[in-house]
TIDRENKOL-693631 format. One record per residue (C-alpha): z, x, y; residue in three letters. Coordinates in Angstrom, 2 decimals, decimal comma. Example, Ala and Ser with C-alpha at 12.3 -4.5 7.8 and 13.67 -1.06 7.14 Angstrom:
<donus>
         w         u         v     r
      7,80     12,30     -4,50   ALA
      7,14     13,67     -1,06   SER
</donus>
This chain:
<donus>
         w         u         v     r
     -3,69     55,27      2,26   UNK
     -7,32     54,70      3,04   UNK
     -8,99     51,81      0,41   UNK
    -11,34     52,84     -1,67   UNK
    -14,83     51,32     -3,62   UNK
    -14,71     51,00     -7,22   UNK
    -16,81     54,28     -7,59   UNK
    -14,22     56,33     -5,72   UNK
    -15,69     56,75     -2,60   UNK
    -14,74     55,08      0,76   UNK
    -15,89     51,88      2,33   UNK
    -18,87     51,77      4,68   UNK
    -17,70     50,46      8,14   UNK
    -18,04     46,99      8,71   UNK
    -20,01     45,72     12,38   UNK
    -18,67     42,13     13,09   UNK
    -18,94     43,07     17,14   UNK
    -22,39     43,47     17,28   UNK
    -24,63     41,16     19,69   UNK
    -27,12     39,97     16,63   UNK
    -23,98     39,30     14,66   UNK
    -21,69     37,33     16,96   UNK
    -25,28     34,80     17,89   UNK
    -25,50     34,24     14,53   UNK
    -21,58     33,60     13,94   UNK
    -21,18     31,62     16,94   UNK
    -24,11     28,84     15,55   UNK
    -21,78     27,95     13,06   UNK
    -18,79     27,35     15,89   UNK
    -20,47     25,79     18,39   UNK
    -19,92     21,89     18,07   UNK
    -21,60     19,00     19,99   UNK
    -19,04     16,97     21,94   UNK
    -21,50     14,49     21,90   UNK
    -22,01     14,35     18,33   UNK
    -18,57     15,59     17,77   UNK
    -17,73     11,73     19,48   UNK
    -20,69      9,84     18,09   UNK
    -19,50     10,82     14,65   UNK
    -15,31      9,56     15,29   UNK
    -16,40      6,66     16,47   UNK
    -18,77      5,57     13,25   UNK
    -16,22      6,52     11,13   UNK
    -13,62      4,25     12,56   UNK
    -12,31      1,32     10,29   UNK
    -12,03     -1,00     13,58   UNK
    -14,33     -0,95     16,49   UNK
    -13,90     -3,07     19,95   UNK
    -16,82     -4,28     21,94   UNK
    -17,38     -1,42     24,23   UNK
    -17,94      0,50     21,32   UNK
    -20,14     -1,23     19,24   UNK
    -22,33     -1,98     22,67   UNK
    -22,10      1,99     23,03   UNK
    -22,94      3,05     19,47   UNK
    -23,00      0,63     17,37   UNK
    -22,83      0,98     13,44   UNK
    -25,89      0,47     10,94   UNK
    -23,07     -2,65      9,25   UNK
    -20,73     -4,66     10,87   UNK
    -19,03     -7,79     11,12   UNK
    -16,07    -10,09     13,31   UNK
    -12,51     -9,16     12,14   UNK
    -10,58    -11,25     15,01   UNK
     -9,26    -10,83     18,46   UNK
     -7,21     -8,84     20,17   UNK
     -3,94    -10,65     21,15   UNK
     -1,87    -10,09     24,46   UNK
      0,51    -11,59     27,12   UNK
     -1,63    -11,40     29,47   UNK
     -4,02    -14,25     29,55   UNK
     -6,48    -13,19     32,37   UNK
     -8,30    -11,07     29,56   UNK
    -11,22    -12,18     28,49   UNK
    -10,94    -13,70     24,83   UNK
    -14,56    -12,10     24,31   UNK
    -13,15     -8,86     25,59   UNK
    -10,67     -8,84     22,87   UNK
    -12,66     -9,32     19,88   UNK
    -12,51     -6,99     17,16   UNK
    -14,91     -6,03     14,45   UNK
    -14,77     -4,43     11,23   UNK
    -16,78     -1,25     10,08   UNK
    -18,87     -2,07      7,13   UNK
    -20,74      1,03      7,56   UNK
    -18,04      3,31      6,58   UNK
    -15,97      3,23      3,47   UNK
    -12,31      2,05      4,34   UNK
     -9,42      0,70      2,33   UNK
     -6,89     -1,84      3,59   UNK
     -3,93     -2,95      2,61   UNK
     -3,14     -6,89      3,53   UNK
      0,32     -8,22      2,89   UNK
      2,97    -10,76      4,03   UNK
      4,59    -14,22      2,84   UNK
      2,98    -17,29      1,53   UNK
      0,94    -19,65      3,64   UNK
      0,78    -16,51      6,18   UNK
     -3,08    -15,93      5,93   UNK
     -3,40    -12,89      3,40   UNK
     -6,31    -14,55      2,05   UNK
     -8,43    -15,51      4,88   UNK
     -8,37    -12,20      5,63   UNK
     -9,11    -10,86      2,72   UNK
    -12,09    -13,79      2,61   UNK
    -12,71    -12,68      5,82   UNK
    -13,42     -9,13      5,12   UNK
    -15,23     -9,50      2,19   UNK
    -17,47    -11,66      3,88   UNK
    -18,40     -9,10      6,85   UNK
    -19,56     -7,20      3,77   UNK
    -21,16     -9,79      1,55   UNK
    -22,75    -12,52      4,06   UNK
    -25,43    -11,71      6,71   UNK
    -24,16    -13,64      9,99   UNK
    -24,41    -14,35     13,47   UNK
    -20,96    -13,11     13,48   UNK
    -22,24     -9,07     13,19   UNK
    -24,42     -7,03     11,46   UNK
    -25,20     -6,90      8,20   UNK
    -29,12     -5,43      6,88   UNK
    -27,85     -4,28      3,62   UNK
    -25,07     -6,36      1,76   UNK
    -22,93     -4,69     -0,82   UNK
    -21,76     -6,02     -4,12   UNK
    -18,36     -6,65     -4,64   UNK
    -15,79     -6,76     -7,56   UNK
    -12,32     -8,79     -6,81   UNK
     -9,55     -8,65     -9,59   UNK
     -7,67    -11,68    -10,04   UNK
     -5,33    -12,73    -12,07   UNK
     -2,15    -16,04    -12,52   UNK
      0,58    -16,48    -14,47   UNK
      0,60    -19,58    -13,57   UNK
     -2,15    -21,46    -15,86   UNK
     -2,12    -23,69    -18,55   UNK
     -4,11    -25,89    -20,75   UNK
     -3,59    -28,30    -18,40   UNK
     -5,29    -26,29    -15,34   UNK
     -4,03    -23,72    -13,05   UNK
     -6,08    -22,19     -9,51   UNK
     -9,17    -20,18     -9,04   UNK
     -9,57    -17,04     -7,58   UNK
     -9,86    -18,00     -3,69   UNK
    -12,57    -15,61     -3,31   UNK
    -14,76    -17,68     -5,28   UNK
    -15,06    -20,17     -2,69   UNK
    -17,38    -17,45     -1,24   UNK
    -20,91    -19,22     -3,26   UNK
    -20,38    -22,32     -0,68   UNK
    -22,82    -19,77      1,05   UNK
    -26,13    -20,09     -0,10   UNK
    -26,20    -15,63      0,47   UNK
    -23,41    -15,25     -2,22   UNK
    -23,81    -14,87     -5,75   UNK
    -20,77    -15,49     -7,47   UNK
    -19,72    -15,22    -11,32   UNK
    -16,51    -15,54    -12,68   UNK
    -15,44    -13,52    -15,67   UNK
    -12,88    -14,55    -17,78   UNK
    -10,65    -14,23    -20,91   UNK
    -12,64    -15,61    -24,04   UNK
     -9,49    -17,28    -25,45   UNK
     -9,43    -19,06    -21,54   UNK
    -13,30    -19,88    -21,02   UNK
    -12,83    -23,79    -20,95   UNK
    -10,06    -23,55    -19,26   UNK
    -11,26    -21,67    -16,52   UNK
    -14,57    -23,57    -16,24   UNK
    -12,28    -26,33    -15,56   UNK
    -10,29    -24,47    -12,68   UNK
    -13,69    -23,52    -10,96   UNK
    -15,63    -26,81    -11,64   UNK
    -15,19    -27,83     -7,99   UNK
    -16,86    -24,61     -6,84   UNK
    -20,51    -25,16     -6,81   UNK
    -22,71    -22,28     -8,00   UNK
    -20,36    -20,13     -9,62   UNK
    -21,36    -18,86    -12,85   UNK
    -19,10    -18,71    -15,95   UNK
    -19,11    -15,99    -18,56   UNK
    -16,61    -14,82    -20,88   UNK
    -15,44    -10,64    -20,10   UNK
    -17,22     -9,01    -23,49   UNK
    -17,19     -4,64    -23,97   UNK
    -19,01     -2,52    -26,13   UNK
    -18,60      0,70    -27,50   UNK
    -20,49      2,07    -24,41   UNK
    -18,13      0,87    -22,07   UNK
    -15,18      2,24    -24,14   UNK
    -14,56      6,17    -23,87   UNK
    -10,95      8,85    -24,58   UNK
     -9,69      7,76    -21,21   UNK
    -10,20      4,29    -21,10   UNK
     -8,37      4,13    -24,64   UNK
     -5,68      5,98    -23,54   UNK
     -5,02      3,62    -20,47   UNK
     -5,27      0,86    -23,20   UNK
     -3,23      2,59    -25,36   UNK
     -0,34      2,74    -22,13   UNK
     -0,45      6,62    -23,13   UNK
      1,33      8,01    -19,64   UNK
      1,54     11,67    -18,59   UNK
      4,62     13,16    -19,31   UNK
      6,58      9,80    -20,75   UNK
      7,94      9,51    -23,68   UNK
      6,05      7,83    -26,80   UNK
      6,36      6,25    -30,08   UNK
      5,26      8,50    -32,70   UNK
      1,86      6,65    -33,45   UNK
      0,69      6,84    -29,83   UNK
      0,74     10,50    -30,59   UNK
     -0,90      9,78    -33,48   UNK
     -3,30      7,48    -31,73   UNK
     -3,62     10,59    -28,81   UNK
     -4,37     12,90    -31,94   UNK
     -7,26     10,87    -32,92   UNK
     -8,76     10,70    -29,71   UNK
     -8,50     13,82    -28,23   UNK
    -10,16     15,33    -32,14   UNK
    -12,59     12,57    -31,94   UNK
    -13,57     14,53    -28,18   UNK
    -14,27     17,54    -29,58   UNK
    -16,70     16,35    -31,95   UNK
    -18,41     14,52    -29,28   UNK
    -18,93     17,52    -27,15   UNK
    -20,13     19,32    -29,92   UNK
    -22,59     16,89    -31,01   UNK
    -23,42     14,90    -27,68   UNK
    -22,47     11,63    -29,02   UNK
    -20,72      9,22    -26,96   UNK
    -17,76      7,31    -28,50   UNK
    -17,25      4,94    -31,38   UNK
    -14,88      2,26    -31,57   UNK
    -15,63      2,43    -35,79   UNK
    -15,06      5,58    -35,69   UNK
    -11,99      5,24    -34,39   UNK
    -10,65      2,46    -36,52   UNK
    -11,59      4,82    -39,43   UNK
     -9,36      7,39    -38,08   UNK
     -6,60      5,40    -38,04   UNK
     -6,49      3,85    -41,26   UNK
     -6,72      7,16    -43,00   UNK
     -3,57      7,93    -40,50   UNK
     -0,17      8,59    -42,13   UNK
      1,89      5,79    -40,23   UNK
      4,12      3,47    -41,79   UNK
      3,91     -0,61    -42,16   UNK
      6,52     -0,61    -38,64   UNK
      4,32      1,78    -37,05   UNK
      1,36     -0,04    -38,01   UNK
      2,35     -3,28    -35,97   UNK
      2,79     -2,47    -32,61   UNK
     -0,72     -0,74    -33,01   UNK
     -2,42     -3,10    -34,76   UNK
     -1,38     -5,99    -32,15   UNK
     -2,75     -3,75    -29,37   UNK
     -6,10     -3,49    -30,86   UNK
     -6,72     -7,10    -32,11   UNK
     -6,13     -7,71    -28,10   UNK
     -8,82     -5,25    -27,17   UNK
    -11,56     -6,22    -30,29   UNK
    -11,19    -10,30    -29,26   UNK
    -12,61     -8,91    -25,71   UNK
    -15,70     -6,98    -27,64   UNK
    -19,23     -8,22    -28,33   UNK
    -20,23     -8,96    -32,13   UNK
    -21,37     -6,32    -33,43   UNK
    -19,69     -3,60    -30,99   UNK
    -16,68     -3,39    -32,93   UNK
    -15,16     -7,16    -31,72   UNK
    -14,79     -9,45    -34,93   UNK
    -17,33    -11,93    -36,60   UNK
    -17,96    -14,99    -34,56   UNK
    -17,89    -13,76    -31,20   UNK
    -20,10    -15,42    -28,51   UNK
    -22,97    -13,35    -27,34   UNK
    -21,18    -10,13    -25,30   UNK
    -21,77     -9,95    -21,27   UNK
    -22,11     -5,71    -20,86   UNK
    -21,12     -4,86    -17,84   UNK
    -23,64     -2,16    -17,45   UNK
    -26,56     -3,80    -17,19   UNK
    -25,20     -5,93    -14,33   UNK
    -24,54     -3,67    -11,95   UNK
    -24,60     -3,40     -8,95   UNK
    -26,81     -5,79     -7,05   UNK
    -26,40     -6,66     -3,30   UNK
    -25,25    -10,01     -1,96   UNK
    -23,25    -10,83     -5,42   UNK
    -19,66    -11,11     -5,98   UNK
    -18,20    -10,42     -9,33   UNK
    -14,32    -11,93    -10,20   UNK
    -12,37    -10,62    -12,69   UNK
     -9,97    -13,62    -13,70   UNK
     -7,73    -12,83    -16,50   UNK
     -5,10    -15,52    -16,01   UNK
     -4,76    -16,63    -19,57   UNK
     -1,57    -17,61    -21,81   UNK
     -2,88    -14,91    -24,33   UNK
     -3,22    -12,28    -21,51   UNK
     -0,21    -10,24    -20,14   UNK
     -0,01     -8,84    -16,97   UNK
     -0,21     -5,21    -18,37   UNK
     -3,29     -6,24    -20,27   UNK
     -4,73     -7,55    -17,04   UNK
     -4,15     -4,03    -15,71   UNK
     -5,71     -2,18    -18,77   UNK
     -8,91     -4,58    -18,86   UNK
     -8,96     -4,36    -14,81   UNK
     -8,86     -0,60    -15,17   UNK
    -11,88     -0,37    -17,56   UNK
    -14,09     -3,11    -15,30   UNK
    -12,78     -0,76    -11,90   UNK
    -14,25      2,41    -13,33   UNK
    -17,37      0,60    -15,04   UNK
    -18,27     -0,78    -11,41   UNK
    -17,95      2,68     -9,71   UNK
    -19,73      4,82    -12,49   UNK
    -23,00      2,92    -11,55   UNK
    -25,64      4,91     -9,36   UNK
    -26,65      2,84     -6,72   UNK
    -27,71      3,07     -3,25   UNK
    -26,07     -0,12     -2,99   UNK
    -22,19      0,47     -1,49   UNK
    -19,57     -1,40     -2,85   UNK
    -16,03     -3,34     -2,23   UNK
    -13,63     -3,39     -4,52   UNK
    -10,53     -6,39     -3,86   UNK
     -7,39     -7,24     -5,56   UNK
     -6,58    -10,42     -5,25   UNK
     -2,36    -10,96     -4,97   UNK
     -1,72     -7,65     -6,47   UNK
      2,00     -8,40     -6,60   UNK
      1,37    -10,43     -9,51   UNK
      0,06     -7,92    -12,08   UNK
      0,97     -4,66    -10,88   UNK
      4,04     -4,06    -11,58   UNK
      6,26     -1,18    -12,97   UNK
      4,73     -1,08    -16,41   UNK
      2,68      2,14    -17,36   UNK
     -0,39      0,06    -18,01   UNK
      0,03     -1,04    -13,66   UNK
      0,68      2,84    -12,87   UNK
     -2,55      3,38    -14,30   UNK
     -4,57      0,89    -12,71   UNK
     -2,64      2,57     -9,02   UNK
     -3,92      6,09    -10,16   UNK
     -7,16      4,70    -10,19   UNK
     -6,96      2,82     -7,27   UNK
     -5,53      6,24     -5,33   UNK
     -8,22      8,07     -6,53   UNK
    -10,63      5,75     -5,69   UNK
     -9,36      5,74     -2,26   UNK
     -9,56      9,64     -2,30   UNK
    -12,69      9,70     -2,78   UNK
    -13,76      6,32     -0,94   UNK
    -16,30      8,26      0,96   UNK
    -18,33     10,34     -1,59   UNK
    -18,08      7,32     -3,83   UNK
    -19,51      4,65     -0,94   UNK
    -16,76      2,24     -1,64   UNK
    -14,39     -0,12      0,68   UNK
    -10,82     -0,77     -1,07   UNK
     -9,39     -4,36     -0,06   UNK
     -5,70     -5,10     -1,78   UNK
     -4,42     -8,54     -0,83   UNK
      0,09     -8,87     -1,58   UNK
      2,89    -10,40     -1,05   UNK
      5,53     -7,35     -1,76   UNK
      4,64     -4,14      0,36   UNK
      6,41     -2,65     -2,41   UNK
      3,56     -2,87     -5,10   UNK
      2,87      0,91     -4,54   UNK
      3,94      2,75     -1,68   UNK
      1,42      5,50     -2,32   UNK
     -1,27      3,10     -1,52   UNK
     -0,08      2,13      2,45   UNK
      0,00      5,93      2,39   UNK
     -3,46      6,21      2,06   UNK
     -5,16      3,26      3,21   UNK
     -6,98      3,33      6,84   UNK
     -5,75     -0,07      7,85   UNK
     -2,48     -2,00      7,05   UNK
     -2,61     -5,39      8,10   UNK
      1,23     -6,86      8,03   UNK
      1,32    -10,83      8,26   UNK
      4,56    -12,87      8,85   UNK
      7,15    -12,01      6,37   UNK
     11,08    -12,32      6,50   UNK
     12,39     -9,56      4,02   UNK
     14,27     -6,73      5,31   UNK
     13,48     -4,72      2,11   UNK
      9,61     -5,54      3,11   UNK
     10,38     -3,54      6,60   UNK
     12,26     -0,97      5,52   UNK
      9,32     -0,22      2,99   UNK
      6,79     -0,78      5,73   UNK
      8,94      1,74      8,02   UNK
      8,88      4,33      5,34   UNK
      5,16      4,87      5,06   UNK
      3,13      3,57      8,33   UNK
      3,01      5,57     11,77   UNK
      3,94      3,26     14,10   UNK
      7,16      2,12     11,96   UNK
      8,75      4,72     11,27   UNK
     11,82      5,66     13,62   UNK
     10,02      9,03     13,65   UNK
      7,36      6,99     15,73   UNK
      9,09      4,12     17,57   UNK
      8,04      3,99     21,52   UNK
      8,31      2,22     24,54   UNK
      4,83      3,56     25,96   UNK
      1,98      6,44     25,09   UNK
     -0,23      8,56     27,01   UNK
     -2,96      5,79     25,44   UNK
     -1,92      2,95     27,34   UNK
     -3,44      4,12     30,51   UNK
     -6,91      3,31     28,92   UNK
     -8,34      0,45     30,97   UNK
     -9,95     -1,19     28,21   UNK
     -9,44     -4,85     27,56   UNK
     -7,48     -4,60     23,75   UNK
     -4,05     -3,42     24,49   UNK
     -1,68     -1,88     21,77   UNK
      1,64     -3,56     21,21   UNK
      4,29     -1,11     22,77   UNK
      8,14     -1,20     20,52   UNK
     11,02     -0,32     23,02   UNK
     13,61      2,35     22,63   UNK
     14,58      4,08     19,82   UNK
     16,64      3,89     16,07   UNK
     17,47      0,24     15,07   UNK
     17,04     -1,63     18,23   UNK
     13,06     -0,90     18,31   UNK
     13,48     -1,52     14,26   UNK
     15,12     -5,23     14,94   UNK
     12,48     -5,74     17,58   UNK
      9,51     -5,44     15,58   UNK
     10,80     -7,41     12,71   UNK
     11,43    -10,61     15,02   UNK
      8,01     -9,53     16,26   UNK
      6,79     -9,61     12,75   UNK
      9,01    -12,93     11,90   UNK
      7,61    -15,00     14,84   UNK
      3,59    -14,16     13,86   UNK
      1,61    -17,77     13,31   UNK
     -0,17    -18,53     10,50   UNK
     -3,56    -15,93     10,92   UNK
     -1,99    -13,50     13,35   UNK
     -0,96    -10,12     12,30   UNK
      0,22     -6,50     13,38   UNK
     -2,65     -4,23     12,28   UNK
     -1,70     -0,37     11,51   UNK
     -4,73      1,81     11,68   UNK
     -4,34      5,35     13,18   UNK
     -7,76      6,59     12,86   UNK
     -8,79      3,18     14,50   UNK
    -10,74      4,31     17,72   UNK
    -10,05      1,52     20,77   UNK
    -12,41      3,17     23,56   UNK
    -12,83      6,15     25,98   UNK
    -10,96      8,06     28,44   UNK
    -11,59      8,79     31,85   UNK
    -14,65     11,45     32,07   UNK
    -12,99     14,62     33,51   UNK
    -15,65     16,92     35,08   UNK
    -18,06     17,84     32,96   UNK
    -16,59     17,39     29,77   UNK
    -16,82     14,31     27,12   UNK
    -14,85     10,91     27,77   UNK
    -11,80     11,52     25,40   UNK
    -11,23      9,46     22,56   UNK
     -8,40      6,92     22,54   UNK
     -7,07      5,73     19,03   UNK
     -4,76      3,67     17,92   UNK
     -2,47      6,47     16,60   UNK
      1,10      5,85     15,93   UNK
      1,37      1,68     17,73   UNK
     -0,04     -1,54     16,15   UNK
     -2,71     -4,56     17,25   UNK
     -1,51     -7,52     17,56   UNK
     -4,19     -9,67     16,32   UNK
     -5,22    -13,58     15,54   UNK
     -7,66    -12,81     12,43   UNK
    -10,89    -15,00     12,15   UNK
    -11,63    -18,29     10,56   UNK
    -13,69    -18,07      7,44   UNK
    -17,19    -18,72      7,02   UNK
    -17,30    -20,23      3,76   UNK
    -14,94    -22,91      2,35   UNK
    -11,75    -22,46      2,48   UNK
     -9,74    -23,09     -1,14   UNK
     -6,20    -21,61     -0,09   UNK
     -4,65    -24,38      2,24   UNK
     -1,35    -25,70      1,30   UNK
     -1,11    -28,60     -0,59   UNK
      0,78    -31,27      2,07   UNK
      3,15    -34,39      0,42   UNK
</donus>
C-alpha cells in the first residue's frame, strides 16, 4: 500500500538524481586529502621531527627520544615532542623512583614555560591536585610540581587546608616564589551538585535516611531557584535542615560533614566567625603562565574529603571562559582516589572532562603508582605512558585496557614497520602468554626515565606516495615507543633521599 500525506493525498515524487542536485550533494562529500592529512596530524598527542618540520603545530614542546637497538640512528632523529596545541589526556604510571614525576614535570612544563626546547606563544594555566598522608606537625613533602617557580616564567601558589597553613608554609619554604594561601569557598562556588558530591550522595547506592533528607532539601531548594533566578545559599540550606525531622543519631554524621565543609568557607559566606580573609576561586582564574596546587595533605583532611574539595576546585577551574587553554594534573592519584564514593565522583568528573577535552580546551595529566586507580580512565586517555613496575596485577590491568597489550593485539611485526622513518615501534613476538612474559621483562628492565608509551592516535610519519594520491598516514596503532623521557627544566624536588 502506497504512503500517503497527512491530508490524504499521495506524496509528490522526490528528484535526488538530478544534475543540480547531485553538485550540490557531492560539496558536502568531497574531502581534501590534503586537509584531510593536515588536520590528523595537528591533532596528534605525539609528533616526531619530520612532522613538526612538515606542519608544525601553533604549541609545542620536547617530550624525549625515541629509543632503539640500533645505534646508527641519529639521537636527533629520534626526538619526540608533545602537542600542546591540541587537548590530550595522559595517563603516567609505574613504581617509585621510576620517573612518574619528571614526566609529569616535564609535560607540564611544555605547557607552562616558553623554551628553546619547542614552541610555546601562548602558555596555559594549570591546576595540579595534590595531596599526602604522610604529614605531620613535624613536616611532611611538597607537591613536586611546585618546584616549577625556580623558573622565573612560572607563577606558582599553593593552596592549602586552613587547619595546615603553617605547616605547609614550612614544607614549601625551600621553594622560592611560591605563594601561600589558605583554600576558602563561598556560597558562589557552592551549587545542588557540588553538595551532593560533598554530601557522597551516589547514583543508585544505598543511603542513610538523612542523605535523603539532605537530597530532599536540595533538589526543593532547585526549584525555587529556577523559579526565581537565584543562585544558591549555603544559609538557606542550613535553615532547611534544622527545621528537618531527623533525630540526635541522624544529626551527627551530618553535622560532622558540614563543620568540615564551613571551616573551608570565607567569613561571612556561611564559614564560622574568625575565619581569615577567604581566597575565591573565581576571581583568579585563569591566567597564563601560572600554576595553581591544590595541597590538601592535612591530619584533619581525609582522603575522601580531598576528593570532594578537589572535585569542587576541578569544576570551578573549567567553568571559567577563557581563551586561555588549560591543564589539569593529579599528582600520585593512587593516594586519594580510592574506592570511596566521594573518589568515584572526582573519576566521573575526570571522564567527563576527558570527553569533552576538546570543546572544553583542556589537557588531562594523571601521575600513579597503581594502574588500577580507574580503569575507565586508560580507556580514554590518548597516551599511556607505563614506567618500570614489577606487579603482575599492574600488567594484567594494563593488558585489559591498552591496544598494544592486549592478547587481542600482541605481534611480532605490522604493515607500519616498513615506514623508513627514524622512530621505530617496539615489535612483541608471538602470541598468548609468551608475548605477555616478554613485555613485562621488557617493562621490568626500563631505567630510571625510560618508558613504553601507548598512544594509538599518535601519528609517527608518512607512507610511500603512491601515484597520485596522498602519502598515507602511519600511526602508532596497536605497538608501543620505547622512550628515554627528558630531563626537567626547572629544579628537580623528587630525587631519592641516599644514606
Amino acid at each position: 500500500m502506497a504512503p500517503k500525506t497527512p491530508d490524504g493525498s499521495a506524496p509528490k515524487p522526490v528528484q535526488v538524481s538530478s544534475k543540480k542536485i547531485i553538485q550540490e550533494q557531492l560539496k558536502h562529500l568531497q574531502i581534501s586529502p590534503q586537509t584531510q592529512q593536515q588536520d590528523e596530524i595537528l591533532s596528534s598527542p605525539l609528533l616526531t621531527v619530520p612532522l613538526v618540520e612538515r606542519s608544525p603545530p601553533s604549541q609545542f614542546g620536547l617530550f624525549g627520544a625515541n629509543v632503539v637497538e640500533d645505534w646508527t640512528s641519529s639521537l636527533a632523529n629520534r626526538r619526540l615532542y608533545h602537542n600542546v596545541a591540541c587537548p590530550s589526556s595522559v595517563f603516567i604510571c609505574g613504581s617509585q623512583g621510576s620517573g612518574k614525576s619528571n614526566t609529569l614535570a616535564c609535560l607540564l612544563e611544555n605547557c607552562l614555560i616558553p623554551s628553546k626546547l619547542g614552541q610555546l606563544p601562548n602558555p596555559l594555566t594549570g591546576i595540579v591536585f595534590h595531596y599526602d598522608s604522610f604529614v605531620s606537625d613535624s613536616g611532611g613533602l611538597p607537591c613536586e610540581a611546585a618546584f616549577l617557580a625556580s623558573s622565573e616564567k612560572v607563577s606558582v601558589r599553593v593552596l592549602c587546608a586552613p587547619t595546615n597553613i603553617r605547616t605547609i608554609q614550612r614544607m614549601y619554604s625551600g621553594i622560592p616564589g611560591v605563594r601561600i594561601e589558605p583554600l576558602r569557598l563561598t556560597d558562589r562556588d557552592l551549587n545542588t551538585r557540588r553538595m551532593n558530591d560533598l554530601m557522597a550522595i551516589a547514583e543508585g547506592a544505598s543511603m542513610p535516611l538523612y542523605l535523603h533528607v539532605v537530597n530532599r532539601i536540595l533538589r526543593d531548594m532547585r526549584t525555587e531557584q529556577q523559579r526565581t533566578g537565584s543562585g544558591f545559599s549555603y544559609q538557606t540550606f542550613k535553615r532547611h535542615l534544622d527545621k528537618a525531622d531527623l533525630t540526635p543519631m541522624q544529626r551527627g554524621p551530618l553535622g560532622q560533614r558540614l563543620d568540615t565543609l564551613e571551616s573551608f568557607m570565607a567569613e561571612g559566606k556561611g564559614g564560622k566567625a574568625g575565619s581569615t580573609v577567604g581566597w575565591e576561586p573565581k576571581r583568579s582564574y585563569p591566567q597564563a603562565g601560572q600554576l595553581t596546587v591544590v595541597d590538601l595533605s592535612c591530619p584533619c583532611v581525609t582522603a575522601e574529603l580531598a576528593c570532594s574539595l578537589f572535585n569542587i576546585c576541578l569544576s570551578l577551574f573549567l567553568e571559567q571562559k577563557s581563551s586561555v587553554g588549560r591543564v589539569v594534573a593529579m599528582d600520585e592519584a593512587h593516594k586519594y582516589m580510592r574506592d570511596s564514593a566521594e573518589s568515584q565522583a572526582l573519576t566521573n568528573s575526570l571522564l567527563e572532562t576527558i570527553r569533552l577535552q576538546r570543546h572544553l580546551g583542556v589537557r588531562v595529566l594523571i601521575s600513579t603508582q597503581e594502574p588500577t586507580v580507574s580503569t575507565k580512565l586508560l580507556d580514554l586517555c590518548s597516551v599511556t605512558v607505563v614506567h618500570r613496575f614489577t606487579s603482575p596485577d599492574w600488567l594484567r590491568t594494563l593488558r585489559g585496557h591498552l591496544a598494544g597489550i592486549s592478547s587481542m593485539s600482541v605481534t611480532a611485526a605490522a604493515d607500519g614497520d616498513k615506514q623508513s622513518t627514524a622512530v621505530k615501534p617496539i615489535a612483541i613476538g608471538g602470541k598468548g602468554e609468551d608475548a605477555v612474559l616478554e613485555l613485562f621483562a621488557t617493562i621490568v628492565a626500563l631505567h630510571t626515565g625510560q618508558a613504553l608509551v601507548f598512544a594509538p592516535s599518535a601519528v609517527l610519519g608518512l607512507g610511500a606516495k603512491v601515484k597520485d594520491r596522498e602519502a598515507p598516514i602511519l600511526r602508532l596503532a596497536h605497538r608501543a615507543l620505547k622512550v628515554k623521557v627528558r630531563s626537567r627544566l626547572t629544579k628537580d624536588g623528587g630525587k631519592t633521599v641516599m644514606a
